[in-house]
N, CA, C and O of each residue as an XYZ file, in Angstrom:
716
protein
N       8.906     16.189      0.062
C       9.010     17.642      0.061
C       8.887     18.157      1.488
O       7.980     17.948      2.293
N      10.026     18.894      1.630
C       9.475     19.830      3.226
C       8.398     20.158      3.259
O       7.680     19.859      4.213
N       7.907     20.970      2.084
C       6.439     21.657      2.606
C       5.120     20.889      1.970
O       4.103     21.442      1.550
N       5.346     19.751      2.001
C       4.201     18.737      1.925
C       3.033     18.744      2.604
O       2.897     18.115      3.653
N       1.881     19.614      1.945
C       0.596     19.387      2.946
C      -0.273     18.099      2.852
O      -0.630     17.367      1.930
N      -0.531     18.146      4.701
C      -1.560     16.851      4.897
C      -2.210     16.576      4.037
O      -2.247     17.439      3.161
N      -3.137     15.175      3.759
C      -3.498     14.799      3.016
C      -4.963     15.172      3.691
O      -5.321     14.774      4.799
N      -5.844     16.127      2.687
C      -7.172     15.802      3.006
C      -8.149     15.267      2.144
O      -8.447     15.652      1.014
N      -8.689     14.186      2.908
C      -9.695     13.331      2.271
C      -9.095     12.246      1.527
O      -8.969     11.192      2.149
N      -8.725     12.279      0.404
C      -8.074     11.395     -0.127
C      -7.052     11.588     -1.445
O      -7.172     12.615     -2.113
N      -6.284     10.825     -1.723
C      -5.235     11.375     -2.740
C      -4.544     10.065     -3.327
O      -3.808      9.386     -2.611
N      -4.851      9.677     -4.885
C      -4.432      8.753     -5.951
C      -3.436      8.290     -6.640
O      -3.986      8.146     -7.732
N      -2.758      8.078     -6.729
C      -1.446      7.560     -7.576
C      -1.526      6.517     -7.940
O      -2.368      5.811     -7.385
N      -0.818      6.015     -8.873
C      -0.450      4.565     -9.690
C       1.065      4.424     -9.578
O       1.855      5.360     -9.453
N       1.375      3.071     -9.643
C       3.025      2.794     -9.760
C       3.100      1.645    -10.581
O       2.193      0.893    -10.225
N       3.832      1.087    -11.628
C       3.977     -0.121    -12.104
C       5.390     -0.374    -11.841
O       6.375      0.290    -12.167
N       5.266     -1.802    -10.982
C       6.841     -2.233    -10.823
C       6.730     -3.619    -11.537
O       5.720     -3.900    -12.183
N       7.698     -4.414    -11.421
C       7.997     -5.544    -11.546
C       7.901     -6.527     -9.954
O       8.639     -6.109     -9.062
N       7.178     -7.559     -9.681
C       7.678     -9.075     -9.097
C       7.556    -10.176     -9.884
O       6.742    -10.387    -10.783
N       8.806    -11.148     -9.294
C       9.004    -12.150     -9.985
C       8.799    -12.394    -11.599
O       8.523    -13.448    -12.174
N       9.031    -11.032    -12.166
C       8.936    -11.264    -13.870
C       7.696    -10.902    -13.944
O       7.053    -11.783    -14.517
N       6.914     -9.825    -13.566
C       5.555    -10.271    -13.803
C       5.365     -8.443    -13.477
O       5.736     -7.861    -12.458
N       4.741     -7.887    -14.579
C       4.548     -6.458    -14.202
C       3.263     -6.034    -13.271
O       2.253     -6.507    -13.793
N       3.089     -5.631    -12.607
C       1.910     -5.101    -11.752
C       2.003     -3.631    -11.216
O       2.965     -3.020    -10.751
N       0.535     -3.206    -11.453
C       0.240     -1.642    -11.863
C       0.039     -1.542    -10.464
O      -0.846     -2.388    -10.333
N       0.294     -0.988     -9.056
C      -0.143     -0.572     -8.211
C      -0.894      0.695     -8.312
O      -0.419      1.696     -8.848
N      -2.663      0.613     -7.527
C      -3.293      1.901     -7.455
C      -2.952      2.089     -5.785
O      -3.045      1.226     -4.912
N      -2.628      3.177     -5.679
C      -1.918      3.318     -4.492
C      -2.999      4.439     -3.595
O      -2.632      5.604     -3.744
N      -4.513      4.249     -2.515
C      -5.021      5.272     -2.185
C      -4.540      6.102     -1.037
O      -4.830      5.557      0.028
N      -4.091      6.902     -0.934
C      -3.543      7.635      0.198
C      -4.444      8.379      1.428
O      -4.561      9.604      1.398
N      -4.942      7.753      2.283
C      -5.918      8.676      2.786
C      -5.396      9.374      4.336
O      -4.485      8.990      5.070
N      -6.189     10.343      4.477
C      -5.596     11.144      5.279
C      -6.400     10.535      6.478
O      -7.514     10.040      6.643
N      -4.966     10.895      7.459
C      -5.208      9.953      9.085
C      -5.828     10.764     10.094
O      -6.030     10.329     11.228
N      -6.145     11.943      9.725
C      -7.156     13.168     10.982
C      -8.053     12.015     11.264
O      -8.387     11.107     10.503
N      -8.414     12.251     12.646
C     -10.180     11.520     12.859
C     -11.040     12.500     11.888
O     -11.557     11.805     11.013
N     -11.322     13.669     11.760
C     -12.145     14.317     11.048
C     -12.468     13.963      9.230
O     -13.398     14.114      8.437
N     -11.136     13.443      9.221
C     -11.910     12.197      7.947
C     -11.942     10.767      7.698
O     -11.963     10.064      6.687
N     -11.939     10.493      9.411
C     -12.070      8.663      9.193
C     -13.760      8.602      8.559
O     -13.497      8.235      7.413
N     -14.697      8.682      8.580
C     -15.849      8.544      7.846
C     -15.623      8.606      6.605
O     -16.029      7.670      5.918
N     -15.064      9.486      6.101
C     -14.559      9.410      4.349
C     -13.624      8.210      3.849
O     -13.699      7.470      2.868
N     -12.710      8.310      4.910
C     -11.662      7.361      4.403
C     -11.795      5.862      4.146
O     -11.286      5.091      3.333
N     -12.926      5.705      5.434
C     -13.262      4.326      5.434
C     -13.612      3.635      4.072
O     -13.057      2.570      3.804
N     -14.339      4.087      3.367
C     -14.783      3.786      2.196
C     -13.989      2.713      1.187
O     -14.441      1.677      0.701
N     -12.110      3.541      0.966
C     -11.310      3.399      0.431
C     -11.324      1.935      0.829
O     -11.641      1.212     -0.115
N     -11.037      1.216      2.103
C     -10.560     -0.162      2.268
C     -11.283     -0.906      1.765
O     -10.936     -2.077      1.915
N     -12.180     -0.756      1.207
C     -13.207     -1.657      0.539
C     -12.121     -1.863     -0.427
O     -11.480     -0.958     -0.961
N     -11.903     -3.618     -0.681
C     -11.285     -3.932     -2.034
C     -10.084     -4.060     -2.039
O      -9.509     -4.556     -3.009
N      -9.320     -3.560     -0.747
C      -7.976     -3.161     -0.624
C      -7.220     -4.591     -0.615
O      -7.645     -5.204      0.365
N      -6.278     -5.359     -1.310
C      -5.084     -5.873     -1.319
C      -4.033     -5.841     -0.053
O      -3.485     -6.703      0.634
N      -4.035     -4.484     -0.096
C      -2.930     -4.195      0.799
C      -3.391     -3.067      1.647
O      -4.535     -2.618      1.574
N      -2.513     -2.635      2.420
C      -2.688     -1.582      3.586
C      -1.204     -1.138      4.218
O      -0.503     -1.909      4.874
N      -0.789      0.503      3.842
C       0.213      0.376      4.953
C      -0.074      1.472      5.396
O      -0.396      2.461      4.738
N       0.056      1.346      6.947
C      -0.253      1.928      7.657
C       0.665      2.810      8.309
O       1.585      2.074      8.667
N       0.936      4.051      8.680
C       2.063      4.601      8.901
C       1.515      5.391      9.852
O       0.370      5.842      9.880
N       2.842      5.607     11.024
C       2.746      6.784     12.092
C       4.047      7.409     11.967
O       4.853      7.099     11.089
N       4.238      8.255     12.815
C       5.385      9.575     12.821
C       5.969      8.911     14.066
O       5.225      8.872     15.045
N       7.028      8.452     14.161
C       7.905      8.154     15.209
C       8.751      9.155     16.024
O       9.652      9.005     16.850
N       8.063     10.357     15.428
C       8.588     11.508     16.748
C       6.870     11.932     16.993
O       6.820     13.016     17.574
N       5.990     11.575     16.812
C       4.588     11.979     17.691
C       4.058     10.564     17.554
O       3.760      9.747     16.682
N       4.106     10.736     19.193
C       3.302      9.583     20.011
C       1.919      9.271     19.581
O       1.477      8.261     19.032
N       1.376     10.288     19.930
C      -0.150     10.472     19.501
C      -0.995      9.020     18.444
O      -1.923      8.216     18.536
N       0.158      9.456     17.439
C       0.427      8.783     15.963
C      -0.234      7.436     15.905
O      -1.234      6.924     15.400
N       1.191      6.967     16.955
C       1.430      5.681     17.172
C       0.208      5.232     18.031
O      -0.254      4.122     17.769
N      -0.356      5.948     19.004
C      -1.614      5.486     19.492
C      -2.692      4.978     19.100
O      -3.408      4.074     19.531
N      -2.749      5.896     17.929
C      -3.713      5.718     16.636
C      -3.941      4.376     16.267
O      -4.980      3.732     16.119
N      -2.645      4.070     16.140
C      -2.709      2.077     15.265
C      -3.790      1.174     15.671
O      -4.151      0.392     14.791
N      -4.234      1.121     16.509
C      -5.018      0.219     17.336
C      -6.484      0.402     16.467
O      -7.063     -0.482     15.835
N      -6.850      1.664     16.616
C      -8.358      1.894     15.831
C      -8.015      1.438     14.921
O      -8.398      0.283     14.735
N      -6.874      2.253     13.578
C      -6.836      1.904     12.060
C      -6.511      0.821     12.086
O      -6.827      0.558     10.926
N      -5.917     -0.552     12.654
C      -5.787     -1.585     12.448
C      -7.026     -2.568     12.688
O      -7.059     -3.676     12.154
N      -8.002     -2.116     13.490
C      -9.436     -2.532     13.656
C     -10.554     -2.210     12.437
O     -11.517     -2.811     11.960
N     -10.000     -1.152     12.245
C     -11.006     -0.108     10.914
C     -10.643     -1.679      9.500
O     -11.294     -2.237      8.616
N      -9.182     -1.785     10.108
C      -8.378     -2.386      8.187
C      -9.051     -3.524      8.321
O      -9.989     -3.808      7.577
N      -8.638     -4.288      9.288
C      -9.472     -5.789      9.317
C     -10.819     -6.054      9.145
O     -11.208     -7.166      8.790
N     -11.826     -4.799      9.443
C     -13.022     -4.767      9.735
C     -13.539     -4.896      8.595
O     -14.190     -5.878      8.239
N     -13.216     -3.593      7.702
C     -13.305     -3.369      6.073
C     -12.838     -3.760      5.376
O     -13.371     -3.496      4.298
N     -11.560     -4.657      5.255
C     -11.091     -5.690      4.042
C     -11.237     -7.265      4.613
O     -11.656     -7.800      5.639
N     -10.709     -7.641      3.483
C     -11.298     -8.761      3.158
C      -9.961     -9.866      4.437
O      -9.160     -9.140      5.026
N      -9.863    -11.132      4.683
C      -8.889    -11.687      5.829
C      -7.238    -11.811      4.975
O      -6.135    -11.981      5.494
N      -7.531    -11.680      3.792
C      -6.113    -11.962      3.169
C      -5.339    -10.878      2.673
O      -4.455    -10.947      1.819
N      -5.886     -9.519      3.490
C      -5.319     -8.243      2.532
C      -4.188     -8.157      3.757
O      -4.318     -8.522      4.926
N      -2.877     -7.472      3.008
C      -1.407     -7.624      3.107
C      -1.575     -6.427      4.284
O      -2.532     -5.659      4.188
N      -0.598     -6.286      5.419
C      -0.836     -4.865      5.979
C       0.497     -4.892      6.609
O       0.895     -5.716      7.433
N       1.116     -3.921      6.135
C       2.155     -3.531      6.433
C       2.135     -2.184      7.536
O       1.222     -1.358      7.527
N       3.588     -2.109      8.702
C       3.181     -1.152      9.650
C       4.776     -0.155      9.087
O       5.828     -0.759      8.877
N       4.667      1.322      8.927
C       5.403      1.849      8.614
C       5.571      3.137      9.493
O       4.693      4.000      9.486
N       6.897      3.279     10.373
C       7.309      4.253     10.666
C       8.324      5.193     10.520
O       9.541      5.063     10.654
N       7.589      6.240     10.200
C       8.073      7.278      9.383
C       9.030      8.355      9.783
O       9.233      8.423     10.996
N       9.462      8.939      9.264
C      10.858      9.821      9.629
C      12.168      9.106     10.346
O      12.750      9.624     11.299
N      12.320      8.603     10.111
C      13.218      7.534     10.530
C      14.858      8.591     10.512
O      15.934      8.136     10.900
N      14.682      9.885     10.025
C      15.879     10.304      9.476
C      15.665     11.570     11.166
O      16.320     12.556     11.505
N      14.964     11.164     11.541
C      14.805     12.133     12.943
C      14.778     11.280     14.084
O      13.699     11.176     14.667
N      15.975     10.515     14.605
C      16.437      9.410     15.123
C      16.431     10.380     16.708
O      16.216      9.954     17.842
N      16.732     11.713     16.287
C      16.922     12.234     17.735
C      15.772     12.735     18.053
O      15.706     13.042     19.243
N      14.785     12.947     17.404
C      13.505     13.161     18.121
C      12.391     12.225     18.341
O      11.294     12.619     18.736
N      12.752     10.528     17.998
C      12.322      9.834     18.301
C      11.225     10.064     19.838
O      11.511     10.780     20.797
N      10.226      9.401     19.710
C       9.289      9.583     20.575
C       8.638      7.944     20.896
O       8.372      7.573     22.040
N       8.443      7.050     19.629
C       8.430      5.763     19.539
C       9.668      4.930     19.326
O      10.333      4.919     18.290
N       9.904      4.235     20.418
C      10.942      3.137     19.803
C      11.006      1.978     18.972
O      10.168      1.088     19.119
N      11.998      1.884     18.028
C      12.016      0.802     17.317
C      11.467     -0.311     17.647
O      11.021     -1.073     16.790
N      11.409     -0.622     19.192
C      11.462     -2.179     19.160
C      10.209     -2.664     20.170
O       9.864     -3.812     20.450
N       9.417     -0.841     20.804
C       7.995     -1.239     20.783
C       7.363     -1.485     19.615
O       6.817     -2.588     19.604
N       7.184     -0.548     18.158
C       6.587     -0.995     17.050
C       7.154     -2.109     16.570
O       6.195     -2.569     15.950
N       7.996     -2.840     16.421
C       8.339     -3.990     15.879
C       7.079     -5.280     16.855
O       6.316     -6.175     16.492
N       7.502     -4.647     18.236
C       6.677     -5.882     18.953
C       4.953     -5.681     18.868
O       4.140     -6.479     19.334
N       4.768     -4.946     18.455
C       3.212     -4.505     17.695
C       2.859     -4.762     16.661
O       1.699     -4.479     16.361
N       3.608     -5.316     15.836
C       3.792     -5.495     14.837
C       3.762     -7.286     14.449
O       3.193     -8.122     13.746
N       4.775     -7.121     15.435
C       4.521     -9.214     15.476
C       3.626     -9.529     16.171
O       3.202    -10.663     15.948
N       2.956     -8.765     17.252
C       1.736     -9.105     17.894
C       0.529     -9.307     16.907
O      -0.393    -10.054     17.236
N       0.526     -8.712     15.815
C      -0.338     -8.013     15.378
C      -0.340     -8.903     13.916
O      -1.384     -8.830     13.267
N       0.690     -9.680     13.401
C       1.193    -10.241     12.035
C       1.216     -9.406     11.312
O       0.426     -9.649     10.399
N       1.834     -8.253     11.154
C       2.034     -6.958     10.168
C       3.319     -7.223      9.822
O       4.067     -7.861     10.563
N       3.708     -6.708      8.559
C       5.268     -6.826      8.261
C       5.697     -5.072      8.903
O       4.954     -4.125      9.160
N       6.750     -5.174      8.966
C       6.776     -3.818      9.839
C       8.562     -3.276      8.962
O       9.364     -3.978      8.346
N       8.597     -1.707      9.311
C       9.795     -1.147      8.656
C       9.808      0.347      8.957
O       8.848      1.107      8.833
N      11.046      0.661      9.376
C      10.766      2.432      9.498
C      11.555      3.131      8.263
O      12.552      2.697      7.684
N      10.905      4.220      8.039
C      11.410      4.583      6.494
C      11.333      6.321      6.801
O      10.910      6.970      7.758
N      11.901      6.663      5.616
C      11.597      8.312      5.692
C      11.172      8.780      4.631
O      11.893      8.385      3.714
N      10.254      9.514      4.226
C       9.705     10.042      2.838
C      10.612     11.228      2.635
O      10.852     11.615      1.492
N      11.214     11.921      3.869
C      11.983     12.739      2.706
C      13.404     12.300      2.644
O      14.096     13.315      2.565
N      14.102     11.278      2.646
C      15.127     10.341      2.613
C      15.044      9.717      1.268
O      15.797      9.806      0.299
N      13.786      8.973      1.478
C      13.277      8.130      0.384
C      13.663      6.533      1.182
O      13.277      5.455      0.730
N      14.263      6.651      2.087
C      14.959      5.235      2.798
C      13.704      4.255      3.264
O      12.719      4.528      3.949
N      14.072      3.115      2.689
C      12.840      2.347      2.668
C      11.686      2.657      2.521
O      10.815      2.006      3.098
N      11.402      3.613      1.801
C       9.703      3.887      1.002
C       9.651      2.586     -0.217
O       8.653      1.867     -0.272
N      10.969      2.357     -1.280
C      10.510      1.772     -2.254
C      10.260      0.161     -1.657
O       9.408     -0.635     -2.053
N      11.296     -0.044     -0.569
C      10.919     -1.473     -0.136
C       9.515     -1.611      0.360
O       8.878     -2.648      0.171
N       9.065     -0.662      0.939
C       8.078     -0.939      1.655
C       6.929     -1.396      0.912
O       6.164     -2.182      1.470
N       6.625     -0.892     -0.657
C       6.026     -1.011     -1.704
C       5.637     -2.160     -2.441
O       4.519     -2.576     -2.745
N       7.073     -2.704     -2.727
C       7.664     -3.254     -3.144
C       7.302     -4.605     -2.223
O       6.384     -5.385     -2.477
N       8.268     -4.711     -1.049
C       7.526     -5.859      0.094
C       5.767     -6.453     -0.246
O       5.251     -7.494     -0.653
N       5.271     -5.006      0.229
C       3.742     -5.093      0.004
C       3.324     -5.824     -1.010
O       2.358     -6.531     -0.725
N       3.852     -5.932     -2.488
C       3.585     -6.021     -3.809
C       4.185     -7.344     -3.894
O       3.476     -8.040     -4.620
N       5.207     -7.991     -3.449
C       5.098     -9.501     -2.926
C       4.605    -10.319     -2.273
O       4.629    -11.546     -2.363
N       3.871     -9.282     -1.193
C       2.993    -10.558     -0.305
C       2.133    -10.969     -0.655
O       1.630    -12.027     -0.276
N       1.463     -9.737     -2.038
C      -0.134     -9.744     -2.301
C       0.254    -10.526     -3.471
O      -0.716    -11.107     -3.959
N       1.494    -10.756     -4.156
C       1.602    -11.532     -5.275
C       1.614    -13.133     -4.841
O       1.100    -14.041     -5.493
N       2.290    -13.254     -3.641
C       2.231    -14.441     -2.877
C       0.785    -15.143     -2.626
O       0.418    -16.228     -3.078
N       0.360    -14.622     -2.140
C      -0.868    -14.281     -1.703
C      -1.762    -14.972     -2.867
O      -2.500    -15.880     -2.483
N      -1.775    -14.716     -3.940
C      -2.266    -14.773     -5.324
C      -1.830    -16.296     -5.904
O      -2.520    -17.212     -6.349
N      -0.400    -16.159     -5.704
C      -0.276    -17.756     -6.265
C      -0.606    -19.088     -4.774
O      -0.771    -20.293     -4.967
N      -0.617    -18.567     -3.744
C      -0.784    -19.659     -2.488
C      -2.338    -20.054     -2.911
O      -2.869    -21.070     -2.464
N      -3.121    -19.003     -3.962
C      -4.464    -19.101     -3.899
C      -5.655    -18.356     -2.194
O      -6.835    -18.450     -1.856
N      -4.534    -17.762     -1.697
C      -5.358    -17.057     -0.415
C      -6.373    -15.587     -0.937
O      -7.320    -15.017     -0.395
N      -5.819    -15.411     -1.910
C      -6.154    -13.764     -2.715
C      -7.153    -14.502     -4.261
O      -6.351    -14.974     -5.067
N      -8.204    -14.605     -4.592
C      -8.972    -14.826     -5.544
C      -9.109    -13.766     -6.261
O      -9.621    -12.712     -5.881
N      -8.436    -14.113     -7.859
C      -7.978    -12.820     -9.060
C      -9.778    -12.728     -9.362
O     -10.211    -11.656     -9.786
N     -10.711    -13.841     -9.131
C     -12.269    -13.741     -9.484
C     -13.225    -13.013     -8.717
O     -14.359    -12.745     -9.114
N     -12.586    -12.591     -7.238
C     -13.633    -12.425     -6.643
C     -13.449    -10.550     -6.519
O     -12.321    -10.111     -6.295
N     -14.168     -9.957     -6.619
C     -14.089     -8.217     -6.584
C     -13.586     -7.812     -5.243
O     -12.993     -6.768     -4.974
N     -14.010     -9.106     -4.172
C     -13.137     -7.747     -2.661
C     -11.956     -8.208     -2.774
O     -11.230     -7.817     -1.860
N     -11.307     -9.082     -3.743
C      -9.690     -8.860     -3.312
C      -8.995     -8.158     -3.634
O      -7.850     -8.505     -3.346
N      -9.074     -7.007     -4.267
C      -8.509     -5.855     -4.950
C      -7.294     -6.172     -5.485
O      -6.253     -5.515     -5.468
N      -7.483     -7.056     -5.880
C      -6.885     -7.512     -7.278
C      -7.364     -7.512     -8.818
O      -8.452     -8.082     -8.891
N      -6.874     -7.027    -10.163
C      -7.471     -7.195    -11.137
C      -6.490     -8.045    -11.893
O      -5.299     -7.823    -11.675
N      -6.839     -9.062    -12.817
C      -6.054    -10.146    -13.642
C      -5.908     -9.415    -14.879
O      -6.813     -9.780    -15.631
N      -4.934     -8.263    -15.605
C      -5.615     -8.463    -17.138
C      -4.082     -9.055    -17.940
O      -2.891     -8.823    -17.730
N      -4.808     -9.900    -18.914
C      -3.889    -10.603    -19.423
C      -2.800    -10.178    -20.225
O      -2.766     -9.233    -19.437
N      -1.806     -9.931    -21.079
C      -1.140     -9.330    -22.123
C      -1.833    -10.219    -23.139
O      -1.994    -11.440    -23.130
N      -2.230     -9.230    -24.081
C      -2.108     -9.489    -25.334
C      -1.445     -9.913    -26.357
O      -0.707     -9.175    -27.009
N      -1.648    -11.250    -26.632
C      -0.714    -11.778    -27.884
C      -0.857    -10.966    -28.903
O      -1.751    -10.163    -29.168
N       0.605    -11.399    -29.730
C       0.837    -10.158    -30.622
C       1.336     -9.188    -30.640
O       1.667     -8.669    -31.706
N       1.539     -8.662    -29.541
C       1.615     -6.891    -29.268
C       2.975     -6.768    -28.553
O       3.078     -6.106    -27.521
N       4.124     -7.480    -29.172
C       5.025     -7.317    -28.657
C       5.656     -5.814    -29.306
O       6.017     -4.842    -28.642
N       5.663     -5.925    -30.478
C       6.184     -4.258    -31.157
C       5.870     -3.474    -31.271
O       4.757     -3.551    -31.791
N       6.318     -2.012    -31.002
C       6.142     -1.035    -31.449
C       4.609     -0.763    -33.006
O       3.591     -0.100    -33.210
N       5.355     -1.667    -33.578
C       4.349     -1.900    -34.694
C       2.782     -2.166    -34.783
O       1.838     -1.530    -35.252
N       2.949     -3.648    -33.982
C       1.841     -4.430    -33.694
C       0.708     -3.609    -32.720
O      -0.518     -3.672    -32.808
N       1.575     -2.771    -31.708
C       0.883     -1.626    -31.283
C       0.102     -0.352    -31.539
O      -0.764      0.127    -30.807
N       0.558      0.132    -32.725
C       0.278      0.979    -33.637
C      -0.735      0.727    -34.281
O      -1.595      1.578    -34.508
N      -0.813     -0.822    -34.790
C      -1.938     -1.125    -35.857
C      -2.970     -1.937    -34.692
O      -4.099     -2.241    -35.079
N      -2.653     -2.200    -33.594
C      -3.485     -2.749    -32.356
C      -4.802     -1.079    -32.106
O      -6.028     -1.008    -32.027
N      -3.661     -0.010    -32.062
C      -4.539      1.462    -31.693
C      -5.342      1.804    -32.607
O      -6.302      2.556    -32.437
N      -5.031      1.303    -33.613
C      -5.832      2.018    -35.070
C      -7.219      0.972    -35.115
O      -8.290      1.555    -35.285
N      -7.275     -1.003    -34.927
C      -8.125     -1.082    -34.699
C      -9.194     -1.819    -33.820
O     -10.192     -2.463    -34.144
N      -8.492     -1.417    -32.232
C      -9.027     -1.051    -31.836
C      -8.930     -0.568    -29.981
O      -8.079     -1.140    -29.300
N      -9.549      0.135    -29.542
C      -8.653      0.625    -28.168
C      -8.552     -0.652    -27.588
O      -9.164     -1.569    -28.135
N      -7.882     -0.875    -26.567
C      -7.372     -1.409    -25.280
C      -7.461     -0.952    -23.836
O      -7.154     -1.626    -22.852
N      -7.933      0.313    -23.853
C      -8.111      0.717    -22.643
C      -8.429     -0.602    -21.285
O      -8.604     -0.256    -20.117
């Protein structure tokens, strides 16, 4: 949205996609990048899977930023959480301020998967997600990500036999929840 206000403090969503045949619910925390709420925000990386980290590639400033939040991410998650580097507006090529191919080399310095995207495009937002949601699935079967241990912000829940129909669902709700 054009008139999209900053994010303050923090802000929640869910997504369920598909990898490799296998459905996974992304909780997606969005926290806002002011210094005036890095003390709040910090909190969130506890547990985190993943991380993407995004600056505005027409303000410098932004991009300066990376260095702390990439110290903050490592500091507060766990060594196997996924972190992706994302720069944003990509659809404002002429007001570029960061170049492509300093963040790329920050990026490999850094072992981040890296991508510039635009939220109001939509151009590479879903990959970026999506990417993320393979590494941490990777991640999971290499055995680097433990579905047992609570800081990998991962949860295992199994499907339920049975509950393939409409039906079986119905009489699953009646006795008894699933939440």
């Amino acid at each position: 949205m054009a008139d999209c206000p900053h994010t303050i403090g923090v802000e929640f969503g869910t997504r369920i996609i598909e990898v490799s045949g296998q459905k996974i619910k992304l909780q997606i925390w969005d926290t806002a990048g002011q210094e005036r709420f890095r003390a709040v925000t910090r909190s969130y990386y506890r547990g985190a899977a993943g991380a993407l980290m995004v600056y505005d590639i027409t303000r410098r400033s932004t991009y300066n930023h990376l260095s702390s939040w990439l110290t903050d991410t490592r500091n507060l998650t766990n060594p196997s959480t996924v972190i992706f580097l994302i720069g944003n507006k990509c659809d404002l090529d002429a007001q570029r301020d960061v170049t492509y191919e300093e963040a790329k080399q920050f990026a490999d310095e850094n072992g981040l998967m890296f991508v510039e995207a635009s939220a109001k495009t939509g151009e590479n937002v879903e990959e970026a997600f999506l990417e993320t949601a393979k590494k941490i699935y990777q991640s999971i079967q290499d055995g680097r990500l433990d579905l047992n241990a609570a800081e990998s912000g991962v949860q295992h829940k199994p499907s339920q036999p049975g509950r393939n129909t409409l039906m079986n669902d119905q009489q699953a709700n009646k006795d008894s929840c699933a939440c």
